[in-house]
C-alpha positions as CSV (number, residue, x, y, z in Angstrom):
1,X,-10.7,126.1,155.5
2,X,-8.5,125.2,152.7
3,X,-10.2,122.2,151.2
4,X,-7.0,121.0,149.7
5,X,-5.8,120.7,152.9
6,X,-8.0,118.0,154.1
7,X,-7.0,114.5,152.8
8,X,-9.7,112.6,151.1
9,X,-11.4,110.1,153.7
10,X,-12.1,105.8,153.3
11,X,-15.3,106.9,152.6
12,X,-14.1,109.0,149.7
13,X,-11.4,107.3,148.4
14,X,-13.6,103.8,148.2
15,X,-16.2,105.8,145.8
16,X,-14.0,107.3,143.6
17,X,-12.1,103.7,143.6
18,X,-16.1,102.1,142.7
19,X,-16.7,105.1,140.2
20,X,-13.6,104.0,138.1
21,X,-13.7,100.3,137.9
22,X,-17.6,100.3,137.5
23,X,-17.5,103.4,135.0
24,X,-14.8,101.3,132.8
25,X,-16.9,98.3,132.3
26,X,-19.7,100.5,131.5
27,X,-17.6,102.5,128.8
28,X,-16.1,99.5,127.5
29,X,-19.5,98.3,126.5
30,X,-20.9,101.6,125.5
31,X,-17.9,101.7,123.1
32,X,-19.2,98.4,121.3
33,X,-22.6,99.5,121.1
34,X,-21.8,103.0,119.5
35,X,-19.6,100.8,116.5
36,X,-23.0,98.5,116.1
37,X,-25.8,100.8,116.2
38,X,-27.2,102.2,112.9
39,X,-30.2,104.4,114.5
40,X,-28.4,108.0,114.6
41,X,-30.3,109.4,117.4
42,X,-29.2,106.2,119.4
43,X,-25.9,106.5,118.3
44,X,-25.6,110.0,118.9
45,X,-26.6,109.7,122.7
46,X,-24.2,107.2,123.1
47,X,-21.1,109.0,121.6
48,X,-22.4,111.6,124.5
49,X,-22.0,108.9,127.5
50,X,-18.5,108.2,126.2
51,X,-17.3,112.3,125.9
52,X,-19.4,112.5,129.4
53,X,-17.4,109.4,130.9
54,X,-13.9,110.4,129.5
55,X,-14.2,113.7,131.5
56,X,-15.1,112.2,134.8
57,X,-12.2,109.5,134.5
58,X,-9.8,112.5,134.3
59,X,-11.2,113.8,136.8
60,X,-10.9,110.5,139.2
61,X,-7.5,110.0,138.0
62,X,-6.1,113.5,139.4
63,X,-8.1,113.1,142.7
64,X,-6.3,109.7,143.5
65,X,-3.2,110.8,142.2
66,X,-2.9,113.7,144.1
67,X,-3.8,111.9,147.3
68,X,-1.0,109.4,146.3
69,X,-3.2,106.1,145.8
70,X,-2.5,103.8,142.5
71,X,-5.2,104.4,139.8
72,X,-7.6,100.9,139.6
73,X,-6.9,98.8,136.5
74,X,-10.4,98.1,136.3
75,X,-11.4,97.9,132.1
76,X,-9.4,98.7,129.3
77,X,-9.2,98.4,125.7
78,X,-8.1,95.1,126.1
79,X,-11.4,93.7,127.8
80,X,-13.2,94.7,124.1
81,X,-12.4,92.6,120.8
82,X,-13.6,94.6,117.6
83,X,-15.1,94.4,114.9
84,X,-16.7,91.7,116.0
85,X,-20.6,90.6,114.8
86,X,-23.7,92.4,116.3
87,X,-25.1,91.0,119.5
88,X,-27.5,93.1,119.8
89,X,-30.2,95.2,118.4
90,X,-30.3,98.8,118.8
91,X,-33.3,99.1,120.8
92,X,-32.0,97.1,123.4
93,X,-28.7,99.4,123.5
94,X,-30.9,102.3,124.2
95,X,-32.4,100.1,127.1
96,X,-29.4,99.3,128.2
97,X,-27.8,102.4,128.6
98,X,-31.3,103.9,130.2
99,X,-30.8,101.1,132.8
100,X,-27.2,101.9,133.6
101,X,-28.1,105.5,133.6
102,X,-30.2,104.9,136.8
103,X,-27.7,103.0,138.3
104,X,-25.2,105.8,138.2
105,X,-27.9,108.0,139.2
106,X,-27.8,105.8,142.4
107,X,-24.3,105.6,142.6
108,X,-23.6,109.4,142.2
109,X,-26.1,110.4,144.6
110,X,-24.5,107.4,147.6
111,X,-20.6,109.0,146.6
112,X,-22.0,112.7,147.3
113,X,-23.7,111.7,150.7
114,X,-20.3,110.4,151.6
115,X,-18.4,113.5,150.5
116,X,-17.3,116.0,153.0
117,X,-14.7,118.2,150.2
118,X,-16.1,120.7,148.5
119,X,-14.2,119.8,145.3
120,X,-15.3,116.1,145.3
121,X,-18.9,117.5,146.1
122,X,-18.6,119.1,143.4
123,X,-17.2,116.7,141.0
124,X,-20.8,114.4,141.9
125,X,-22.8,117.6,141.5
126,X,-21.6,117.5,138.0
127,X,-21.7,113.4,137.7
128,X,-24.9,113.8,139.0
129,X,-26.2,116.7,136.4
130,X,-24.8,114.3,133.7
131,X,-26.4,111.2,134.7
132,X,-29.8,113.3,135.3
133,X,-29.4,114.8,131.1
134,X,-28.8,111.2,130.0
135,X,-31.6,109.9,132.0
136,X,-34.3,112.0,130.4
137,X,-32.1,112.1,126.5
138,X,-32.9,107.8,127.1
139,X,-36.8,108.2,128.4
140,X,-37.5,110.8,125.4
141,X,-36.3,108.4,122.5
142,X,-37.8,105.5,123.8
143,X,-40.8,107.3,124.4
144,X,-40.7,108.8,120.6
145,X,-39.6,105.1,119.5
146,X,-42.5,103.7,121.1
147,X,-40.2,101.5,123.4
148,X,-40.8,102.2,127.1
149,X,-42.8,100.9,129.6
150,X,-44.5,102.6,131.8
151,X,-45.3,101.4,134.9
152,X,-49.1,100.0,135.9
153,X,-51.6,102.8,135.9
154,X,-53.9,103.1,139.1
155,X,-57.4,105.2,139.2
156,X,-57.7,107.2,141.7
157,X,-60.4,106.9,144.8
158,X,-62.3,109.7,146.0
159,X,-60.7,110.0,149.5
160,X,-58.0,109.5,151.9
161,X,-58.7,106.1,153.9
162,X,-56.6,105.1,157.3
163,X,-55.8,100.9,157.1
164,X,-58.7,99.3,159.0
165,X,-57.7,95.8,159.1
166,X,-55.0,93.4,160.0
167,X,-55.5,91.6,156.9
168,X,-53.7,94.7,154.9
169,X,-50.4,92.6,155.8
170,X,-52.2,89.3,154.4
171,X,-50.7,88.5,150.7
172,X,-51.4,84.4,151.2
173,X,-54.7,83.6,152.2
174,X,-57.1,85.9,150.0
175,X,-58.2,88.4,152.9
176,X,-55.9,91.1,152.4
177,X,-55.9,94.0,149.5
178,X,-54.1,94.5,146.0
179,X,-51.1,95.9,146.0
180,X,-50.0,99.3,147.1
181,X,-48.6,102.4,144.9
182,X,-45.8,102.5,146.9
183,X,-45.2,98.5,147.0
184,X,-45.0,98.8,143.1
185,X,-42.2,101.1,142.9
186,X,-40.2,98.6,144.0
187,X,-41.6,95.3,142.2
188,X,-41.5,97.2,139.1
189,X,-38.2,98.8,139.0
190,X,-36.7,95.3,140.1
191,X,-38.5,93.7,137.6
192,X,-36.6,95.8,134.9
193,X,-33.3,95.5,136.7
194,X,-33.7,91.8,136.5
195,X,-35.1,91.1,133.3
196,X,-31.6,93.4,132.2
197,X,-29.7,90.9,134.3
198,X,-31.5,87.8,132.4
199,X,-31.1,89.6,128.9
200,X,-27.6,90.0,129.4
201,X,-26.7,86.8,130.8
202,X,-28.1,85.3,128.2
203,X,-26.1,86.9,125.9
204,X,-22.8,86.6,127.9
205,X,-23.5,82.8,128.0
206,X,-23.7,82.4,124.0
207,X,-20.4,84.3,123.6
208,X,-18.0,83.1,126.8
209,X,-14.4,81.3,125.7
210,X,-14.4,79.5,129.0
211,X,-17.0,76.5,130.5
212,X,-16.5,77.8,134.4
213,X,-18.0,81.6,133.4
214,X,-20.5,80.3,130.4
215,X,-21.4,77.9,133.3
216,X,-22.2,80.9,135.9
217,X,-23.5,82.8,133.3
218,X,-26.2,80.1,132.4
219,X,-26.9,79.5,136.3
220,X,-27.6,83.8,136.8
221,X,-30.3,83.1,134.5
222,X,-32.1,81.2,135.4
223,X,-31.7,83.1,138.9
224,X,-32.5,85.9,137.2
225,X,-35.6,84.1,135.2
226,X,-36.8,82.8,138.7
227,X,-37.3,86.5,139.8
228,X,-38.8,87.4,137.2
229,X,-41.4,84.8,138.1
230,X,-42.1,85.3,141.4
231,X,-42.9,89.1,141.1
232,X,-44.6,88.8,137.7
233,X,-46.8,86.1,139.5
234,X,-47.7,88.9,142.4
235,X,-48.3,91.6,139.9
236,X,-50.6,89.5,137.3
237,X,-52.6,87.8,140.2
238,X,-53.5,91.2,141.0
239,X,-54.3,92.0,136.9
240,X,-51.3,94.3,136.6
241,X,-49.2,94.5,133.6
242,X,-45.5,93.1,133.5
243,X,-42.4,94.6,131.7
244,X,-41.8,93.1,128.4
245,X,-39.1,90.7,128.3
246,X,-35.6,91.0,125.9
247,X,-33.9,87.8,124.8
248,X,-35.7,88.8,121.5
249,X,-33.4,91.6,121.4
250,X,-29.9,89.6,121.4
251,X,-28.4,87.6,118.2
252,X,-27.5,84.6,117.7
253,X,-24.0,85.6,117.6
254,X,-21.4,83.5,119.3
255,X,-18.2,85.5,118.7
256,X,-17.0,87.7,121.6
257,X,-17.1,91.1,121.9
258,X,-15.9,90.8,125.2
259,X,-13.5,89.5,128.1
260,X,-15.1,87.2,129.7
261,X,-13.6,89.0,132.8
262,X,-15.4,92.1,131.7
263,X,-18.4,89.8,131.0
264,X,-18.7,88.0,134.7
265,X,-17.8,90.9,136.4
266,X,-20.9,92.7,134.9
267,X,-22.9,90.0,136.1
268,X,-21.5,90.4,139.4
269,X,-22.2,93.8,139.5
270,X,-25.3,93.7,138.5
271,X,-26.6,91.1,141.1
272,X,-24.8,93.0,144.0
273,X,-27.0,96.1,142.6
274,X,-29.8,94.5,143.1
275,X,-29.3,93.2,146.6
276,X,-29.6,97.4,147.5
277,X,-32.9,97.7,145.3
278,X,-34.5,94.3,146.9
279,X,-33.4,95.7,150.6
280,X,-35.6,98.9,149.8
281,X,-38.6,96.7,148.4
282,X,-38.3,94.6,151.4
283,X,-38.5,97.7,153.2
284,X,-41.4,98.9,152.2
285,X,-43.9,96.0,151.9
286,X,-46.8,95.0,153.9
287,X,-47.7,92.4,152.2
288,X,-46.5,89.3,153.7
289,X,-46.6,87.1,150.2
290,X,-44.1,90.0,149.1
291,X,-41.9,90.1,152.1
292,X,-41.3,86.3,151.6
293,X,-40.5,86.9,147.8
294,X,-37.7,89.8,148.8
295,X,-36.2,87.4,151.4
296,X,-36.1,84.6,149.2
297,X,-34.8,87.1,146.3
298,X,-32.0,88.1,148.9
299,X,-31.2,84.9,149.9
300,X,-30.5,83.5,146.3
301,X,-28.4,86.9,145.3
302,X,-26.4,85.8,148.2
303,X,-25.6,82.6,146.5
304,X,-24.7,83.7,143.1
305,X,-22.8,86.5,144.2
306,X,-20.6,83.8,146.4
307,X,-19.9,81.9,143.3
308,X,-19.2,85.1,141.4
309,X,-16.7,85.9,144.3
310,X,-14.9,83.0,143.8
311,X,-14.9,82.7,140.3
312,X,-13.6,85.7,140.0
313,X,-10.7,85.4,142.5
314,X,-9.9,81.6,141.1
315,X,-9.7,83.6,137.6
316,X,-7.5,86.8,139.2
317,X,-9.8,89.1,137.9
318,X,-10.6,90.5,140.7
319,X,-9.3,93.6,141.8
320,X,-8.4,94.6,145.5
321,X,-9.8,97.9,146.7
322,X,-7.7,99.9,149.0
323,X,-7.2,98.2,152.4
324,X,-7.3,99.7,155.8
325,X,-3.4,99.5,157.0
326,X,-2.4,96.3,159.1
327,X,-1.1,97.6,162.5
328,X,0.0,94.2,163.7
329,X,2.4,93.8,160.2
330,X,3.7,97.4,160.9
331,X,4.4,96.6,164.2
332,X,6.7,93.6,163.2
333,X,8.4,95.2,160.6
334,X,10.6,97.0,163.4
């Protein structure tokens, strides 16, 4: 069959909508870090994010063109102010843009599963192959810098065991067991995600023009903050080691790199993010101190993501994905 033939579906037309406005933001920001950073190496890697991203915006661009669907505003030139003072430090540019990496690993991998045309298939193939090069280029010069954390180290028992006890699911009362390998995957990487979230927040909230978003910005985190606690509580009480923390890493600086459209809807998106990583940790615990911490996690996304909704929308800086048509408003236009 003729792929160009077949018409791109929702399915596909909504990720290659959430690839462009979320890629924008991403390259906006990338864009101010590579005109800060003084480390070469770090530099270097991020002139390669912002070459890699040009290429897949063309890309988007013709797809929804030649399917006939407007081309997003999402973030522009506009939504950075330059040459304005460092707000942050090169290593926590590098983390930065290792964090972001795995979210577009995530994000690449959820637009391929949804693609049925062997040309879009193709185009995440090729996000996907980028995303996986940055990925390691981030890991290797942390790792060489000294700078990444690895996640707790377990030692290893001398045989398989079944679970003999009802009090495996016990995470309250002192009966049950430490935590699982596969329990950690998720604390951990949520852990990072969040203390990204706090970090950034933070320095969103020094910089903002207006009181509503500094005011949202200071309230995600200390949402973000209370995570932190909770799971850092859960790993330590088992004597496991916690990611490092990085408010040390931003300024003092109080003059604007950014929109503060640009600025809240990062937030946004990065909470929203989360709610997909806390839905797999809740998934996979057993623990029922650790079920109660995803739920309440969940619970309180729920609430600054509402408020980030309507901020957002009071503002008009929100933009409208494509709709399903109205059949009733056809209907009555005859």
């Amino acid at each position: 069959m003729d792929e160009h033939k077949l018409k791109l579906t929702s399915s596909e037309i909504g990720t290659l909508w959430g690839e462009y406005v979320n890629g924008t933001m991403t390259d906006v920001v990338n864009r101010y870090m590579v005109s800060i950073i003084e480390d070469a190496p770090i530099k270097a890697i991020f002139e390669d994010a912002i070459t890699t991203f040009e290429k897949q915006k063309r890309q988007i661009v013709t797809f929804m063109e030649n399917e006939g669907f407007p081309i997003p505003i999402g973030f522009t030139e506009s939504d950075l102010f330059k040459g304005k003072p460092r707000l942050f430090t090169d290593i926590f540019c590098l983390n930065y843009l290792h964090i972001m990496t795995l979210h577009g690993l995530l994000g690449h991998s959820t637009s391929l599963a949804l693609s049925v045309r062997k040309d879009l298939r193709d185009f995440y193939d090729s996000c996907d192959n980028d995303a996986k090069k940055m990925y390691h280029q981030t890991i290797e010069l942390l790792l060489e810098k000294g700078n990444f954390q690895r996640d707790p180290l377990f030692y290893p028992a001398q045989n398989p065991e079944y679970i003999s006890s009802q009090d495996f699911t016990d995470g309250f009362f002192g009966k049950g067991r430490k935590l699982a390998a596969t329990e950690i995957i998720s604390i951990s990487l949520n852990l990072k995600k969040s203390i990204m979230a706090k970090t950034l927040s933070i320095a969103f909230s020094q910089v903002a023009q207006t009181k509503e978003v500094r005011k949202f910005l200071t309230d995600s985190e200390k949402t973000a903050d209370q995570q932190i606690k909770a799971f850092s509580k859960i790993m330590q009480a088992d004597n496991l080691p916690v990611p490092k923390s990085w408010e040390t890493e931003v300024t003092t600086s109080t003059d604007s790199p950014f929109s503060d459209k640009l600025m809240l809807y990062h937030i946004g998106f990065l909470f929203q993010a989360a709610q997909n990583y806390h839905g797999g940790g809740l998934a996979s615990s057993m623990r029922t101190d650790l079920v109660t911490a995803y739920e309440g996690t969940i619970l309180k996304n729920l609430m600054i993501t509402k408020k980030w909704f309507d901020l957002m929308v009071q503002n008009k800086w929100l933009e409208q994905p494509p709709l399903a048509p109205n059949r009733k408003e056809i209907a009555q236009e005859k």
